[in-house]
C-alpha positions as CSV (number, residue, x, y, z in Angstrom):
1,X,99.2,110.6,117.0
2,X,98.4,108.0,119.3
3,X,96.6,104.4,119.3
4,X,97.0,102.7,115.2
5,X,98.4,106.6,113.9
6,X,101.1,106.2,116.3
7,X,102.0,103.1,115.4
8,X,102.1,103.7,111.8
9,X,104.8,105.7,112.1
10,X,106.7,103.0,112.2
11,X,108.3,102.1,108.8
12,X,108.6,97.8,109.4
13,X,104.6,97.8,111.2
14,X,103.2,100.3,108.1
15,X,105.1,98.0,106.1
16,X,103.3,94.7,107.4
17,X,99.6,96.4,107.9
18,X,99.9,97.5,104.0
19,X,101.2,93.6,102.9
20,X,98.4,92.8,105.0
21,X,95.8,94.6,103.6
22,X,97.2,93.4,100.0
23,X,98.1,97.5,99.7
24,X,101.3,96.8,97.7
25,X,99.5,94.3,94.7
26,X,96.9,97.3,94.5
27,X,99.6,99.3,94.5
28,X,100.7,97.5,91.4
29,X,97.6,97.7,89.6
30,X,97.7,101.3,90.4
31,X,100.6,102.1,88.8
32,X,99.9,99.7,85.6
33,X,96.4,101.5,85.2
34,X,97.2,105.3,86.1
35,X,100.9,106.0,86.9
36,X,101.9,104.1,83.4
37,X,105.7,105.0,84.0
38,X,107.4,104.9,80.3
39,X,110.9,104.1,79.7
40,X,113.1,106.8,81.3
41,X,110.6,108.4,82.8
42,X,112.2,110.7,85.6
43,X,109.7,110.5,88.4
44,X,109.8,112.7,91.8
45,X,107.4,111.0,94.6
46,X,106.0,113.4,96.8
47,X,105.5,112.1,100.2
48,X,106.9,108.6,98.6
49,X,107.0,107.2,102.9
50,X,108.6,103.9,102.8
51,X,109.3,104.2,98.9
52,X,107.4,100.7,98.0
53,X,106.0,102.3,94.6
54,X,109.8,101.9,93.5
55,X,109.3,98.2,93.3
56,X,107.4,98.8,90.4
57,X,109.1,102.1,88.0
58,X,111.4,99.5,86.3
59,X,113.8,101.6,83.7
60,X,112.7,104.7,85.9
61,X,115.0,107.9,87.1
62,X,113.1,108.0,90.5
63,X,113.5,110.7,93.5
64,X,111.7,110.0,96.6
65,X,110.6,113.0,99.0
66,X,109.4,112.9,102.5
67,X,110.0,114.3,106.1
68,X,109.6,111.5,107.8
69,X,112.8,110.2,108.6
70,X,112.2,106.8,109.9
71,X,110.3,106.2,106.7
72,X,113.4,107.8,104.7
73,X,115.8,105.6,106.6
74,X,113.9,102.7,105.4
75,X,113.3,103.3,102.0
76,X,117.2,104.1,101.7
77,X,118.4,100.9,103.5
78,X,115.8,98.5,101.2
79,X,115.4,100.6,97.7
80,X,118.5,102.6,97.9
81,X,119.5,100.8,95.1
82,X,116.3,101.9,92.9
83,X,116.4,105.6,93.7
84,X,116.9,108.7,95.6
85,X,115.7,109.6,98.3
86,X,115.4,112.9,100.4
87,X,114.1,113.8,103.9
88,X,112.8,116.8,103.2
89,X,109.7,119.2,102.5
90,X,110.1,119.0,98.8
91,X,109.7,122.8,98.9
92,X,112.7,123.3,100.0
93,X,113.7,121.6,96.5
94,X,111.9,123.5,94.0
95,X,114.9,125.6,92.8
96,X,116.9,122.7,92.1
97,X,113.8,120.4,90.6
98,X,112.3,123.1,88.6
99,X,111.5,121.4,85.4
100,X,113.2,118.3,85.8
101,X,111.0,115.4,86.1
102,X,108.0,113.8,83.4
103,X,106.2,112.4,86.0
104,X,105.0,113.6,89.7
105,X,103.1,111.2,92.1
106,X,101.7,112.0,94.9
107,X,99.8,109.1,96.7
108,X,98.2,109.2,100.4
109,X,99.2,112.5,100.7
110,X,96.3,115.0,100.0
111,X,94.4,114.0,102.4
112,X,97.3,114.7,105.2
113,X,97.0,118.7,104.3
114,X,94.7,121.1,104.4
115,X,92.9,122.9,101.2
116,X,96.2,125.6,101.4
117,X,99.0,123.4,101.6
118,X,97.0,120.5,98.9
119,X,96.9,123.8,96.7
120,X,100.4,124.8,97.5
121,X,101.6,121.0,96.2
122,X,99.6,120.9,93.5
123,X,101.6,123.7,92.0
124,X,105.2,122.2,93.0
125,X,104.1,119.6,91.5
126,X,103.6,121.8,88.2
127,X,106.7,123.5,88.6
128,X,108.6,120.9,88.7
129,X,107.1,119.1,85.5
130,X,108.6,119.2,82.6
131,X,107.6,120.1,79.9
132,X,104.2,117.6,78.8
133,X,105.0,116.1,82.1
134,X,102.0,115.0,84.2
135,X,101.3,114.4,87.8
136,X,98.9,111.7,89.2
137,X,97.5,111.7,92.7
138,X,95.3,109.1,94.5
139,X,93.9,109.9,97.6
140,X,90.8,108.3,99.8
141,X,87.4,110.7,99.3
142,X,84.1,110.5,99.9
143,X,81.5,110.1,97.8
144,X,77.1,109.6,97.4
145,X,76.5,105.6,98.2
146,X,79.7,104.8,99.5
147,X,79.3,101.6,102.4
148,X,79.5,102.8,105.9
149,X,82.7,100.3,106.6
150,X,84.4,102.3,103.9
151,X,83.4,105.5,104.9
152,X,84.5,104.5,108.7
153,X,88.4,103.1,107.5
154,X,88.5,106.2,105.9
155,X,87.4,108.6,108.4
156,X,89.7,106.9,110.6
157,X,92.9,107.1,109.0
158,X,95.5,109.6,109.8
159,X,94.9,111.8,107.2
160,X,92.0,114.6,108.8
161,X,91.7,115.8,105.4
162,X,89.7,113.7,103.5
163,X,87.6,115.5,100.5
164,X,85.3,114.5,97.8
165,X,86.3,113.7,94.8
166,X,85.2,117.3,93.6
167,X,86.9,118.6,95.9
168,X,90.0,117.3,95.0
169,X,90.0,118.4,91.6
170,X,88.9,121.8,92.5
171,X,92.4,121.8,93.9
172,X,94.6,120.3,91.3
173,X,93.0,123.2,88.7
174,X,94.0,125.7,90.5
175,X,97.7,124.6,88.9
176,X,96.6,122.4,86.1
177,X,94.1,123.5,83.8
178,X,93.5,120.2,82.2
């Protein structure tokens, strides 16, 4: 990755383009609206990159994966404190997660793989749910109307894997059936 994806590798400049954009009050929002994170939740982040979500699971059991390790390095040194975290390909983990968490998020990262490996963490994911556990995604897609500046941001992120929305959910039922 070269040009903006190269520097975004970069935990502290991903960190400022995301305050920025205002990425973390959306981020927020999100997680008020759709993640709704009850009370002892155990939650495993797939792809959780620099870990910011953690600033908002209050009274959370929270595991962060990712195999970026400057991202790792950085969630661990400012939200060590609020969770785990792992450099890792969270399949390596399944085995020990099996079962273990209510609640899996994955956010930004669907669009990073391809329809095999989306389908491939769709069903970690369900493995590693508990019993009624449920996982929430969000990802950028495509979709009839949409403005061409959108459409351009998106079509320029790193992510070479962006889908419509259809697509998407094509992918999550091949685990989920609801």
């Amino acid at each position: 990755n070269s040009g903006i994806r190269g520097i975004l590798a970069y935990p502290e400049v991903y960190r400022w383009v995301r305050e920025a954009l205002g990425l973390n009050r959306w981020l927020q929002r999100y997680v008020e609206q759709y993640v709704k994170p009850r009370e002892g939740d155990r939650i495993l982040d797939i792809g959780c990159g620099t870990g910011e979500i953690v600033r908002y699971l209050r009274g959370t059991t929270y595991v962060g994966v990712d195999h970026h390790h400057p991202y790792i390095d950085y969630a661990m040194r400012v939200f060590g404190n609020r969770g785990r975290f792992i450099c890792a390909d969270v399949a390596d983990h399944i085995d020990t997660f099996r079962g273990e968490f209510d609640l899996v998020i994955a956010n930004g990262v669907l669009h990073h793989l391809d329809d095999a490996l989306a389908t491939k963490l769709f069903h970690i994911g369900a493995m590693v749910l508990s019993e009624g556990g449920r996982m929430v995604t969000v990802d950028p897609c495509y979709y009839e109307g949409q403005a061409c500046a959108t459409r351009f941001i998106i079509s320029n992120d790193r992510g070479q894997n962006v889908r419509q929305f259809e697509d998407y959910a094509r992918l999550a039922g091949n685990a989920f059936s609801t």
